[in-house]
VMD Tcl script that draws the C-alpha trace (Angstrom):
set ca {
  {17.81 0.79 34.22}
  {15.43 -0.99 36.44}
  {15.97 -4.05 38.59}
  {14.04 -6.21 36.22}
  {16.35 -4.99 33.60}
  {19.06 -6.05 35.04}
  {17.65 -9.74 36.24}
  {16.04 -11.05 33.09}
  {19.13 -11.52 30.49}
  {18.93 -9.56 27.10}
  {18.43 -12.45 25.07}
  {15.20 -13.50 26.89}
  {13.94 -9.62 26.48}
  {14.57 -9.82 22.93}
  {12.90 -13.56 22.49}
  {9.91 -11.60 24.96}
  {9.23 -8.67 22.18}
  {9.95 -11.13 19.33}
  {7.42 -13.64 20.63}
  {4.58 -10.85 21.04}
  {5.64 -9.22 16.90}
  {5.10 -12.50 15.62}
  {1.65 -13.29 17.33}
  {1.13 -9.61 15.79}
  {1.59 -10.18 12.59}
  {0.39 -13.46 12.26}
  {-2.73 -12.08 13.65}
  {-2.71 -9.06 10.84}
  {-1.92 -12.04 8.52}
  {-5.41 -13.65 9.49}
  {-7.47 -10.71 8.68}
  {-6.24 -8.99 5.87}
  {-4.03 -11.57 3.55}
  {-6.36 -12.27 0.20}
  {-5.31 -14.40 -2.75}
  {-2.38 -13.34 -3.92}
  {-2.84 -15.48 -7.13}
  {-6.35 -14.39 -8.53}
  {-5.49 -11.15 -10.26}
  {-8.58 -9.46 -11.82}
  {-9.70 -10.89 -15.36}
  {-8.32 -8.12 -17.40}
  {-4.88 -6.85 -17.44}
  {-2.21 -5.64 -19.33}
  {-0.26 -4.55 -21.56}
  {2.25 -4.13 -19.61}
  {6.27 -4.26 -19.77}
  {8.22 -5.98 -16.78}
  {12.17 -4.16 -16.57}
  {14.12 -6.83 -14.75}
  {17.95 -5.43 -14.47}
  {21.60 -5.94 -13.42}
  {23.35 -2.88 -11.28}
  {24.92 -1.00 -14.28}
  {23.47 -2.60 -16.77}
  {21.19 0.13 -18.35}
  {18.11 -1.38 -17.53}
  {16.40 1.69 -15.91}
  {17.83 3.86 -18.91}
  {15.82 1.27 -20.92}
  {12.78 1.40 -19.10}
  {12.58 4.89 -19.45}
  {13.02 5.40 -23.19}
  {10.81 2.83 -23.56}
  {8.19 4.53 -21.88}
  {8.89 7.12 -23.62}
  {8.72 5.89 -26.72}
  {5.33 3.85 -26.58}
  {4.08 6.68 -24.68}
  {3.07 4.79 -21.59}
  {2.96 5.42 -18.03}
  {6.64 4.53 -16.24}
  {6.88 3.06 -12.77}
  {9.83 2.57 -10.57}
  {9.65 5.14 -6.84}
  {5.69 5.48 -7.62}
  {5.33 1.83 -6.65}
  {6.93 2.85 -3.16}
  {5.04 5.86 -2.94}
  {1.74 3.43 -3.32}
  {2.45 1.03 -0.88}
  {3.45 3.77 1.38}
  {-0.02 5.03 0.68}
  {-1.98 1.47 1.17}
  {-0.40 0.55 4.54}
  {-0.11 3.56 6.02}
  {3.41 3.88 6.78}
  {6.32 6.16 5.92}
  {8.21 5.85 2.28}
  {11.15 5.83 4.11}
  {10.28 2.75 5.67}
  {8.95 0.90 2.86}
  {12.13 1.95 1.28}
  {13.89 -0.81 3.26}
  {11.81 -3.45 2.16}
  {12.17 -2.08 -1.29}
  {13.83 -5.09 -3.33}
  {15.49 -5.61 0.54}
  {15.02 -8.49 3.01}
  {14.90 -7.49 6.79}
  {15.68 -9.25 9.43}
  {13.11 -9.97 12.17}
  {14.76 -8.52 14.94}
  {15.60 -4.93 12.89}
  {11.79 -5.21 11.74}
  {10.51 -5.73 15.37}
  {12.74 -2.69 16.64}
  {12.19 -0.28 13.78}
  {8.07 -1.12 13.97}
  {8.57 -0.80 17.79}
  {10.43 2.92 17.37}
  {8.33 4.35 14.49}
  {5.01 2.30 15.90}
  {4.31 1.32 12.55}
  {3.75 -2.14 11.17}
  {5.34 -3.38 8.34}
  {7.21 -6.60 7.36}
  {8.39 -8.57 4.54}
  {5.01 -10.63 4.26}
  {3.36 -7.13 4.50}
  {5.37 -5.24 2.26}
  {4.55 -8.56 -0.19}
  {1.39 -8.29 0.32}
  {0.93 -4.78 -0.49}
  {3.66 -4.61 -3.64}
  {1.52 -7.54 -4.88}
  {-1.69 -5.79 -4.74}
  {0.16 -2.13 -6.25}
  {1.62 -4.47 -9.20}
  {-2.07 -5.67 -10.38}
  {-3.49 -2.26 -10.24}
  {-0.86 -1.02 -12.38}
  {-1.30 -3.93 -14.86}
  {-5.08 -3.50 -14.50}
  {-5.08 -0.06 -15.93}
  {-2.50 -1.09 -18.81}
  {-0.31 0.92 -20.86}
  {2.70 0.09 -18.07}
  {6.29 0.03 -17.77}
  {7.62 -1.73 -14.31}
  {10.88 -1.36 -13.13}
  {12.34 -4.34 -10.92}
  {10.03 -5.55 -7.40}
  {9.60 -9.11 -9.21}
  {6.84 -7.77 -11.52}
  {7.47 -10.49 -13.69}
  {6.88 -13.09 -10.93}
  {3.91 -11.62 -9.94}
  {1.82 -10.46 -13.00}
  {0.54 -13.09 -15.82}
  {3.20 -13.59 -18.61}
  {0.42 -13.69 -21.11}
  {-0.60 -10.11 -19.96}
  {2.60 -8.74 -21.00}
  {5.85 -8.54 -21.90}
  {8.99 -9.46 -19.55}
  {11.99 -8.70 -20.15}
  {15.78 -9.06 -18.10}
  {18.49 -6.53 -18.64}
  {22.41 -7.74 -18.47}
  {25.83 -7.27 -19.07}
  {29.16 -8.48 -18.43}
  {30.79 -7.17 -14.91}
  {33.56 -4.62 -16.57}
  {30.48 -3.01 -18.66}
  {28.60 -2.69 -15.31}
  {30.94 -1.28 -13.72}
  {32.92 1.24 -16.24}
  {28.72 2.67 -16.35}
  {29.08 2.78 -12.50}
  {32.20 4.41 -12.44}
  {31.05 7.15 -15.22}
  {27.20 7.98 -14.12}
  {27.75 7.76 -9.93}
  {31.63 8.79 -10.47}
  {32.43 5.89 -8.26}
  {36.07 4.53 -8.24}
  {37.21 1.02 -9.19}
  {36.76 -0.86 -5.99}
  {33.42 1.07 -4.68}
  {32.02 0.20 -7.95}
  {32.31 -3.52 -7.78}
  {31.25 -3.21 -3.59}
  {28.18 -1.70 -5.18}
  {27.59 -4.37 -7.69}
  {28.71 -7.25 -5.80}
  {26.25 -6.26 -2.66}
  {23.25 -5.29 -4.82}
  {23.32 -8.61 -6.65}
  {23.19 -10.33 -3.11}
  {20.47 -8.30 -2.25}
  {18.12 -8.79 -5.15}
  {18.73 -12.81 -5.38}
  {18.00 -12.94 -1.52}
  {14.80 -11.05 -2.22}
  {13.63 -12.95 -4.95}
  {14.93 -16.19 -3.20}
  {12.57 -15.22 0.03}
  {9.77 -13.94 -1.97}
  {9.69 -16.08 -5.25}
  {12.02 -19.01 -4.20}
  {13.92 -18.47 -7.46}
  {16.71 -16.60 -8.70}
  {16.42 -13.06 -10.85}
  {19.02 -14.93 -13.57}
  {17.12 -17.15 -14.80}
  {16.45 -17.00 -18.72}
  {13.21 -18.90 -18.28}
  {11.76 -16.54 -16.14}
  {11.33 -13.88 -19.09}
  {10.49 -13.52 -22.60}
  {13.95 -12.04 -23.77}
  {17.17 -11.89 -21.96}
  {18.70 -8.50 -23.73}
  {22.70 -8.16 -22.92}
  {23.42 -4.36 -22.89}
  {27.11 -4.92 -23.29}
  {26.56 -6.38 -27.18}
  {23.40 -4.47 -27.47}
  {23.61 -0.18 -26.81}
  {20.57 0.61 -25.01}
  {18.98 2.54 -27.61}
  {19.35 -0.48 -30.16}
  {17.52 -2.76 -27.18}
  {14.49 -0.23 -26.91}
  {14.28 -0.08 -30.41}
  {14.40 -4.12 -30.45}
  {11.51 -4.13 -26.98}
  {9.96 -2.32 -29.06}
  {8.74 -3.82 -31.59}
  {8.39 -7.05 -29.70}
  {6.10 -5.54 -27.55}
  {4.36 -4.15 -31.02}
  {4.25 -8.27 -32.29}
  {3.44 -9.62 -28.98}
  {1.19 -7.72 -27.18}
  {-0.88 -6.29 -30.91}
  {-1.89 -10.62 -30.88}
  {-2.61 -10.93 -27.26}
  {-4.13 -7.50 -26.01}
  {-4.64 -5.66 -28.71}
  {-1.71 -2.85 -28.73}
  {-2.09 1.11 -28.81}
  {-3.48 2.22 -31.87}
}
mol new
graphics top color blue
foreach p $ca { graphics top sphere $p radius 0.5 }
foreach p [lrange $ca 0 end-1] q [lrange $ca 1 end] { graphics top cylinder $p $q radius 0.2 }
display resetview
């Protein structure tokens, strides 16, 4: 280690690096941030899948794209923003319904010599979310699609169930054991309401947020696609005009 090194304490290093990212990004910021709230004039129908850990909300999503013979998209919105900013899906990956710190964003965008943050990765899912709703005929898994995209576009719609539901499904489906399960729940929870706290500055909970809250563990999930459904037949046949 060099002389400097050893003189200048870590801490001022660190602030050093952390000082030069941030004139960095807010530079990027400056050039390429549009609008994030004039989405194109038409859009929809789509179908937003907000969902619990365990609660059968991706099972869901996929029957019901299934079903209304739609397009289904869940990794493919990764795979896009990969695509768009030029970076590695295993990096957007940690962003992926994730908050990062700065300091673990400056070192992993100094080691892979990429850039990406959380404004960036916003920026980007926001951008991947209208072009899926412009084209229509969409299911969305999760990523806040129902904060971002028009409620009047679409349908949105938040997948429950009570803890012991959750985590008997966790327990059969990953083969997890009693306590990994509820780690599993507990920290994904944390992570999706600090996500959509930082992002949306609200909470993934809240009923108001969505058209129907569905609660898997009163409802099978093959009764709740039958029951999405035909909402989506009611609601989006007035608004959009549905498949024929």
């Amino acid at each position: 280690m060099s002389k400097i090194l050893h003189d200048i304490p870590i801490e001022k290093q660190i602030a050093k690096y952390i000082q030069r990212w941030e004139t960095r990004r807010a530079e990027w910021q400056r050039q390429t941030t549009p609008s994030l709230r004039q989405p194109p004039k038409k859009l929809g129908p789509y179908i937003s899948i907000s969902r619990e850990l365990g609660s059968g909300g991706r099972e869901i999503s996929h029957l019901l794209a299934e079903k209304l013979g739609w397009q289904h998209y869940d990794r493919e919105i990764i795979e896009a923003i990969a695509t768009k900013s030029h970076v590695r899906e295993e990096l957007v990956a940690r962003f992926d319904e994730h908050i990062q710190n700065e300091l673990d964003t400056y070192l992993q965008n100094l080691f892979t010599k990429q850039l990406l943050d959380n404004t960036h990765y916003l920026h980007h899912l926001t951008h991947v979310l209208v072009s899926i709703a412009q084209y229509g005929n969409a299911v969305i898994l999760g990523r806040g699609a129902n904060f971002i995209l028009p409620p009047e576009k679409g349908l949105r719609i938040r997948v429950v169930a009570p803890l012991e539901v959750r985590k008997q499904r966790l327990m059969q489906m990953q083969g997890y054991g009693d306590k990994q399960a509820l780690h599993e729940i507990a920290q994904r929870d944390e992570e999706r309401n600090e996500f959509f706290s930082h992002h949306f500055r609200c909470k993934p909970n809240d009923p108001c947020a969505y058209h129907v809250v569905i609660n898997t563990g009163q409802i099978g999930i093959e009764a709740a696609t039958d029951f999405i459904t035909r909402m989506a037949e009611t609601k989006l046949k007035i608004t959009l005009g549905f498949r024929q």
